[in-house]
VMD Tcl script that draws the C-alpha trace (Angstrom):
set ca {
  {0.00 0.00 0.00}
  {2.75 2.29 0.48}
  {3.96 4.90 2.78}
  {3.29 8.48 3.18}
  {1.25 10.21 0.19}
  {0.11 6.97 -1.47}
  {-1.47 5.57 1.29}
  {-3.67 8.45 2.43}
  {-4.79 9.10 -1.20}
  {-5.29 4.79 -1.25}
  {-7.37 5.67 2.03}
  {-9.00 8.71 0.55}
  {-10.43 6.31 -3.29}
  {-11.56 3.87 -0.77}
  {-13.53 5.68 1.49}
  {-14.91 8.19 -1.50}
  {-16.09 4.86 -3.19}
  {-17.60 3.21 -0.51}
  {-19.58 5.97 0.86}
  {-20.61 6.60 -3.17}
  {-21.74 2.85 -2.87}
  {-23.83 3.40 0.16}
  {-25.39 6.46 -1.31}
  {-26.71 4.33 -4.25}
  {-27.82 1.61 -2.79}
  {-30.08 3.72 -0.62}
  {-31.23 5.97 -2.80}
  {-32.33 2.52 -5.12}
  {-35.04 2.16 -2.28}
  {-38.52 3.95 -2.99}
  {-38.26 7.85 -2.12}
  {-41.09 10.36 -1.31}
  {-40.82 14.55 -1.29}
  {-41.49 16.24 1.73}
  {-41.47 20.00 2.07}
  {-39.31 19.95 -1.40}
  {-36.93 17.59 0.20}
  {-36.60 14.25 -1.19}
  {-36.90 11.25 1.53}
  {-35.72 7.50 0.95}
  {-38.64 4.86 2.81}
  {-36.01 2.56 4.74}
  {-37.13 -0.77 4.92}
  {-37.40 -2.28 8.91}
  {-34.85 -3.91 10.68}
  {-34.40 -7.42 10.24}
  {-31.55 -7.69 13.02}
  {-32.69 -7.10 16.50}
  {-29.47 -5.37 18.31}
  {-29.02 -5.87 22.12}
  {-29.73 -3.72 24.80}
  {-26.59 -1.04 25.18}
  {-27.95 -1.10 29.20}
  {-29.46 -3.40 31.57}
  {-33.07 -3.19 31.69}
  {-34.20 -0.69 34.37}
  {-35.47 -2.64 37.76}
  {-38.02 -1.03 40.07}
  {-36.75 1.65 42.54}
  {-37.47 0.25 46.56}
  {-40.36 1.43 48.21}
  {-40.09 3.52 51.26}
  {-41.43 2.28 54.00}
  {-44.42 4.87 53.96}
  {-44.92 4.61 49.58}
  {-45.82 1.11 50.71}
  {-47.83 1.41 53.41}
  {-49.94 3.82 50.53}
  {-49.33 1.55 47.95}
  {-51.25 -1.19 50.40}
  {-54.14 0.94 51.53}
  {-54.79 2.04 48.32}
  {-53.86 6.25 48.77}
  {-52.95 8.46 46.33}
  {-50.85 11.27 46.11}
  {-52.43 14.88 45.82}
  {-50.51 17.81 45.66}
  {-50.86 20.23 48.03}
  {-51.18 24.09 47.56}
  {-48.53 26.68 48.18}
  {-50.41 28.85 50.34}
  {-53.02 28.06 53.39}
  {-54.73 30.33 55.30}
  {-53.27 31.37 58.66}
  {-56.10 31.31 61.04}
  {-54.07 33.74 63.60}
  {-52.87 36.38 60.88}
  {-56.11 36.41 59.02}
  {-54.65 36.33 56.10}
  {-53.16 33.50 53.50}
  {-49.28 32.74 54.15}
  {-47.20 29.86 52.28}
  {-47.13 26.50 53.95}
  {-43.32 26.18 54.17}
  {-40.24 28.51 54.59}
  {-40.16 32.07 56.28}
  {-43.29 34.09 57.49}
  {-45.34 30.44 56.85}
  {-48.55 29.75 58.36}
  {-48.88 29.53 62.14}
  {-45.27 30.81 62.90}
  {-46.95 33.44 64.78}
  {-48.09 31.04 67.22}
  {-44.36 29.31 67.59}
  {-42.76 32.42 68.16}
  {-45.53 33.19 71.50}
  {-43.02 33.90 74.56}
  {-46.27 33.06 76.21}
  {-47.30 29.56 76.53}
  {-50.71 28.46 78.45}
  {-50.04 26.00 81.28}
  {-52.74 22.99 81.14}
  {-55.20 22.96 84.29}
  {-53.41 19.66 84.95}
  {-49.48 20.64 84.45}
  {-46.92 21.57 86.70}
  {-46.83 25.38 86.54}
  {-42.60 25.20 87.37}
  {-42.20 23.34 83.87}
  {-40.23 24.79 80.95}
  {-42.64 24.10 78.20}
  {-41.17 26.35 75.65}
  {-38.06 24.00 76.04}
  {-40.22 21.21 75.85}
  {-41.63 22.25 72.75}
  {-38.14 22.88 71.02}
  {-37.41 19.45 72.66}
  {-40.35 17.87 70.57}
  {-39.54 19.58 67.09}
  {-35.74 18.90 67.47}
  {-37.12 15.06 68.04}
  {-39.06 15.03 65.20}
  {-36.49 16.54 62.92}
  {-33.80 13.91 64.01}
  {-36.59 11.46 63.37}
  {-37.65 12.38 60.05}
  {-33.20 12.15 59.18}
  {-33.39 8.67 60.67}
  {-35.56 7.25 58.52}
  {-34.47 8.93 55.60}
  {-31.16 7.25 55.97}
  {-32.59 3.94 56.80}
  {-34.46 4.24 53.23}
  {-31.31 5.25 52.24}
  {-29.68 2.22 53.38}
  {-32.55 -0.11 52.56}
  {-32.32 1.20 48.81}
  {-28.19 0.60 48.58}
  {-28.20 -2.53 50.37}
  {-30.75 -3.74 47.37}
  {-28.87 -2.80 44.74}
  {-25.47 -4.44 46.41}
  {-27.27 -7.52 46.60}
  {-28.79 -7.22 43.14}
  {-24.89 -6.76 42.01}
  {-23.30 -9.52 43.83}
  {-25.86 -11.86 42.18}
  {-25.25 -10.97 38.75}
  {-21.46 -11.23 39.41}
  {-22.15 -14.80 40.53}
  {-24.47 -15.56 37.45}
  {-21.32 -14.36 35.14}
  {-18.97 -16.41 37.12}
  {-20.65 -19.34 36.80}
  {-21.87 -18.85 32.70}
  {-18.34 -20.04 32.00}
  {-17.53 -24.12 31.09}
  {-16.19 -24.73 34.27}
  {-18.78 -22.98 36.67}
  {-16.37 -20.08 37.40}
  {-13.86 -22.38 38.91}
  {-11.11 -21.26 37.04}
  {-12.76 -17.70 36.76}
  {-10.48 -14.59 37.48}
  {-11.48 -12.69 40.68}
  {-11.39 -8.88 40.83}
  {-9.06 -6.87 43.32}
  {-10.79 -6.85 46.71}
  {-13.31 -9.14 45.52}
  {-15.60 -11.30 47.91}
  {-16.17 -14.50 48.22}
  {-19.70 -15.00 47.30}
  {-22.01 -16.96 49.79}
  {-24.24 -20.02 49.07}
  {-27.92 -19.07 49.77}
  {-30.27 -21.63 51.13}
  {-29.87 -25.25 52.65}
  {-26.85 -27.94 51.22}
  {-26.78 -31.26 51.93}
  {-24.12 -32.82 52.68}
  {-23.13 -36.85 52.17}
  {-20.88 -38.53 53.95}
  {-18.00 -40.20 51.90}
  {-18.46 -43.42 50.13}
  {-14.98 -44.44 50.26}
  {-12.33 -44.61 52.73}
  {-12.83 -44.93 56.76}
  {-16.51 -47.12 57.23}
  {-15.83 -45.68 61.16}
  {-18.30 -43.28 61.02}
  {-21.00 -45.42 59.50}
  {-20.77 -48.28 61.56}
  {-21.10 -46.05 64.40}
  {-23.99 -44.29 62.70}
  {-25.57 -48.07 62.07}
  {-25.03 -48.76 65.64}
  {-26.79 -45.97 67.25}
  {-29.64 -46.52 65.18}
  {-29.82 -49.91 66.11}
  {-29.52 -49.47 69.37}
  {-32.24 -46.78 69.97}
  {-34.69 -49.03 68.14}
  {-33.70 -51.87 70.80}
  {-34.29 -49.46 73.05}
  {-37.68 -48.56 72.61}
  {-37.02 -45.21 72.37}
  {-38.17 -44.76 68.94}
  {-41.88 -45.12 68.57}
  {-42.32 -47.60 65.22}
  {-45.66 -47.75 63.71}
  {-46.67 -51.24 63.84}
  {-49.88 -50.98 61.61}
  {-48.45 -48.61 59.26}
  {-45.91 -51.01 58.54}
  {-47.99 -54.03 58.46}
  {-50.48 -52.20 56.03}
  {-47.66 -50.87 53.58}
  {-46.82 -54.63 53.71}
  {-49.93 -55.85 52.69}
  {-50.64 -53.33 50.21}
  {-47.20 -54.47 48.49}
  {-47.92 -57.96 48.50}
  {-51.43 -57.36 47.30}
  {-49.89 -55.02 44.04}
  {-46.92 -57.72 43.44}
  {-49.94 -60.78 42.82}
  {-51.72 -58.47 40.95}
  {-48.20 -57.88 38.39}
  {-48.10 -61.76 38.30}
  {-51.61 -62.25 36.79}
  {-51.35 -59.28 34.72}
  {-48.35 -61.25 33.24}
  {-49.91 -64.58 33.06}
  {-53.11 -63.14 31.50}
  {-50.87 -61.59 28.53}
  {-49.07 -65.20 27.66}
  {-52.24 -66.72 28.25}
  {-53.83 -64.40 25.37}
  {-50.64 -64.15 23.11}
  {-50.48 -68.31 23.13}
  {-54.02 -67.97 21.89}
  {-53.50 -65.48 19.32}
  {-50.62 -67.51 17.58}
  {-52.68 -70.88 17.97}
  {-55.78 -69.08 15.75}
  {-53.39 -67.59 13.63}
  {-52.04 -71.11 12.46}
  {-55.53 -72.52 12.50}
  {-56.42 -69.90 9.96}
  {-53.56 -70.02 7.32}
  {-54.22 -73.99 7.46}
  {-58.01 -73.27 6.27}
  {-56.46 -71.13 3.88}
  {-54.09 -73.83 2.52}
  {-56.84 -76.42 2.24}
  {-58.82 -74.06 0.25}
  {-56.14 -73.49 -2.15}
  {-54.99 -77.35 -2.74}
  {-58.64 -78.14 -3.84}
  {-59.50 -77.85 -7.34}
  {-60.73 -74.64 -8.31}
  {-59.47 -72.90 -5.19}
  {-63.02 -72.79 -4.19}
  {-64.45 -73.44 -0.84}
  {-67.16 -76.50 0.16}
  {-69.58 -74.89 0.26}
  {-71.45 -75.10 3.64}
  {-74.34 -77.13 4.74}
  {-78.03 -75.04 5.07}
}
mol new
graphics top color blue
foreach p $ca { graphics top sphere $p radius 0.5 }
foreach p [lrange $ca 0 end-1] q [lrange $ca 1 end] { graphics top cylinder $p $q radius 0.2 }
display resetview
């Protein structure tokens, strides 16, 4: 191809006449004028591409967007302004000069008939609203946490999918820097070795038959019996099933042979025709 010149002009033909080719071929397909612009009808997709991202997955509920979700309320949106029943007058329902901060900023507060007059209810009542406040952050950040803790898990089991989509089940899988050993979910069995040391199993054997010697295991005598019974009755059954069969397929070959002997008789007579039978 060349160095230098030659091979940007080389690159220069070859891209010229492949886009030329692409402009043909498309403008070969049906075309239609719109607005004095000429359009070319492009015929649908045949290939279907993948997804460039993962399918989007359901953001967590809060805990209170579910408790609405279950008894069925809906959302309504509030308006900006309310009317302050101390001012007389409409105020905005959040932020400064809102409705009722005339009554939170009272240096006076009314004792109940039944409260102790030596109480510092003003402090009480910053007491409450600091409360609620530090609530309200509390479970923000436990939705917080709830929502992150979700998507951790939702990542550590696709990473475990991918590991084991390989031939050999991620066993020979690279691991990532850092990277966690993922656990096993849910109940494995485990079997005890069928070669090597019997030790174990002997014991095993032994215990068992000991505590049944015992009497320490309760064994249900007319269960058993009846599962007994119930086998022997379905194993007779099998064995005249069987006989039944030969019985009929001994019959079948024995009418067979009876017939192509008529047949033969029939045909050695002269005429091939049959005696005729007696009315």
């Amino acid at each position: 191809m060349g160095t230098g010149k030659e091979r940007s002009k080389f690159l220069k033909d070859l891209t010229r006449d492949n886009t030329q080719l692409l402009f043909n071929a498309i403008f070969n397909l049906p075309t239609t004028v719109v607005e004095r612009s000429v359009c070319v009808n492009l015929p649908r997709p045949t290939t279907r591409l993948p997804r460039e991202k993962k399918i989007p997955v359901d953001k967590t509920l809060t805990k209170w967007e579910a408790f609405a979700k279950k008894k069925g309320i809906q959302k309504k949106k509030r308006t900006r302004m309310v009317y302050d029943e101390v001012a007389k007058e409409y105020r905005p329902r959040f932020g400064y000069n809102k409705a009722g901060s005339d009554k939170e900023q009272n240096w006076v507060v009314e004792v109940p008939a039944n409260g102790d007059p030596y109480k510092d209810w003003l402090g009480e009542k910053e007491d409450k609203k600091k409360e609620n406040v530090a609530k309200n952050e509390l479970k923000r950040l436990q939705n917080v946490s709830k929502a992150v803790k979700g998507q951790s898990e939702d990542i550590s089991r696709h990473v475990k999918q991918v590991h084991k989509s390989t031939a050999s089940l991620g066993k020979f899988q690279e691991k990532v820097k850092n990277e966690k050993k993922a656990k096993e979910k849910g109940k494995t069995r485990k079997f005890a070795p069928v070669t090597g040391d019997s030790t174990g199993e002997k014991e095993k054997s032994l215990a068992l038959i000991s505590k049944i010697a015992s009497g320490t295991v309760s064994v249900n005598k007319e269960k058993a019996a009846n599962k007994e019974l119930g086998a022997t009755i379905k194993r007779k059954r099998e064995e005249e099933d069987s006989k039944k069969s030969k019985r009929r397929s001994k019959m079948g070959i024995k009418a067979q042979s009876n017939h192509f002997d008529k047949k033969k008789r029939q045909v050695s007579r002269p005429g091939g025709k049959s005696k005729p039978s007696r009315g």
